[in-house]
C-alpha positions in Angstrom: 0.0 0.0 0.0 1.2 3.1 -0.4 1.7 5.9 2.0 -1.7 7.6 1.1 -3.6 4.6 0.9 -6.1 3.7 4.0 -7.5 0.5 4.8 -10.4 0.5 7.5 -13.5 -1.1 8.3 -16.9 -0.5 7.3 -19.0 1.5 10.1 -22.6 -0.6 9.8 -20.9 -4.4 8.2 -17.2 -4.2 9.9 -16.2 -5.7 6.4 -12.4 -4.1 5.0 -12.8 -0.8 3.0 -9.8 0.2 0.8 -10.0 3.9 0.2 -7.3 5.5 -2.4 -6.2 9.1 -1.4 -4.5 9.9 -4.7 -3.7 13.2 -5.3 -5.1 13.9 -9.0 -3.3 17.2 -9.2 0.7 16.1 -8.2 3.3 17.0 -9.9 4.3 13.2 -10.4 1.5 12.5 -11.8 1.3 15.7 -14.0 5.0 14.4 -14.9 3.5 11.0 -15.6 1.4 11.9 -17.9 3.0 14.2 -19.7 5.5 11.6 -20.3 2.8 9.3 -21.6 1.9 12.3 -24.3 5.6 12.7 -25.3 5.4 8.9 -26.1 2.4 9.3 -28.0 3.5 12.1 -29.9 7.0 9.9 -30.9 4.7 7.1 -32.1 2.3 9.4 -34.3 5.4 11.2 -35.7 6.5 7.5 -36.4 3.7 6.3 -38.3 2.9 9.5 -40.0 6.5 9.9 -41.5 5.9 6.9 -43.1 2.9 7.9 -44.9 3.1 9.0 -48.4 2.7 12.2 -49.0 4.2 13.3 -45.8 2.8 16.2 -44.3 5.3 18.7 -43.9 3.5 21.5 -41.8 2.2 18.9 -39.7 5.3 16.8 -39.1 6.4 20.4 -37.6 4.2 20.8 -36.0 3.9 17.5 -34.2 7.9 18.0 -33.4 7.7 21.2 -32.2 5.0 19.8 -29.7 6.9 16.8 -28.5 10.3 19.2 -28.0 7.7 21.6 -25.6 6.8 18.5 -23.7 10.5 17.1 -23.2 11.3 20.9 -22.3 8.2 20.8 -19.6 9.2 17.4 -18.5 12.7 18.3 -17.8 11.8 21.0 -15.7 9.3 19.3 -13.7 11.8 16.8 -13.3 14.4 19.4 -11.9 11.6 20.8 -9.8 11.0 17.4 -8.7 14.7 16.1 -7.5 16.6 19.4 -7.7 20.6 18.0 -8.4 21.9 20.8 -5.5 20.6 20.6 -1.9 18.1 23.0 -1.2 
């Protein structure tokens, strides 16, 4: 379980309840999924590059995307485990 997690008993059976305190608004999990985007994006630039005609404008556009994103992760990721002691 992890540290947010809380397992108790039901007030009116007594049977287990698990009940997930996830916060929906971290910044792991923003980091999560923006990760998750940045690999979407790197499979769509994949398959579209390999379509004939290829789409100039919008292969720039899709890179320019997934480069914001890596930017964005990286700093969430400095934010996250900063490499100097605060």
């Amino acid at each position: 379980m992890a540290a947010k997690d809380v397992l108790s008993n039901d007030p009116e059976s007594g049977a287990p309840v698990f009940h997930l305190d996830s916060n929906l608004h971290s910044p792991e999990r923003r980091l999560i999924e923006l990760r998750m985007e940045h690999a979407d994006l790197n499979a769509l630039i994949d398959r579209t590059s390999q379509q004939q005609p290829v789409d100039e404008l919008m292969m720039r556009r899709l890179k320019k995307r997934r480069l914001a994103l890596r930017d964005q992760i990286a700093r969430l990721e400095l934010a996250l485990d900063p490499k100097e002691p605060a």
